[in-house]
C-alpha positions, 0 to 999 in steps of 0.5 A: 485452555486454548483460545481459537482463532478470531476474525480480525475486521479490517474496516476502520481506523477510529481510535487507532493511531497510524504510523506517519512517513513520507516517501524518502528523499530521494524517491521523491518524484513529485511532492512530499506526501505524508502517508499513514499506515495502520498496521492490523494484522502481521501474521508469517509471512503477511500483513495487512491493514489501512494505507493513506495518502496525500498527493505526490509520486515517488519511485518504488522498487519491490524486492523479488520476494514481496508483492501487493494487493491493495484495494481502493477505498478512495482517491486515485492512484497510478502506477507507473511501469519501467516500460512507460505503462501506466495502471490506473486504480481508483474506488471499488478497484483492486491491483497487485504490485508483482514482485520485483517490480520497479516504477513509480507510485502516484497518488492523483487525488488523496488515497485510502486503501486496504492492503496485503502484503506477502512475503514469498519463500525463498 
């Protein structure tokens, strides 16, 4: 007998535990932040989950078949853009990292936020 597909909430991280790393060393633009990521979802080609954060910034390269929608649940974040642009995203507020994008991600104050990420085909 097949069983249908559930919603899966993404709402909080309560009893779950999270995957720790920093940025790597040699990214690091400010800081060593130590981040935290509960994975859940993995689907193809998408993933999503909770992200959190501690201040710091570091360089980010996204390959040409990647991208980012994330949503800010709190804290504050900055995106830098190799053309010295910068976006700021804070609570309530949601951005997409385009693919093959190339800058640097600074947290201003401690983050938590929702995020999907795709794959593209390709």
């Amino acid at each position: 007998m097949s069983t249908a597909p559930r919603i899966i909430p993404i709402t909080g991280t309560e009893g779950q535990t999270p995957q720790w790393d920093q940025p790597r060393e040699d990214r690091r633009v400010e800081g060593a932040p130590m981040r935290q990521t509960w994975l859940m979802h993995e689907a193809g080609p998408m993933s999503a989950g909770i992200w959190a954060c501690e201040v710091g910034r570091w360089r980010i390269e996204f390959p040409a078949g990647k991208q980012e929608y994330f949503h800010v649940l709190e804290g504050r974040i900055r995106l830098h853009g190799p053309d010295g642009q910068r976006t700021e995203v804070g609570p309530g507020e949601g951005a997409v990292i385009p693919p093959g994008f190339r800058g640097e991600f600074e947290v201003l104050v401690p983050v938590r936020k929702h995020f999907v990420l795709v794959d593209l085909p390709g």
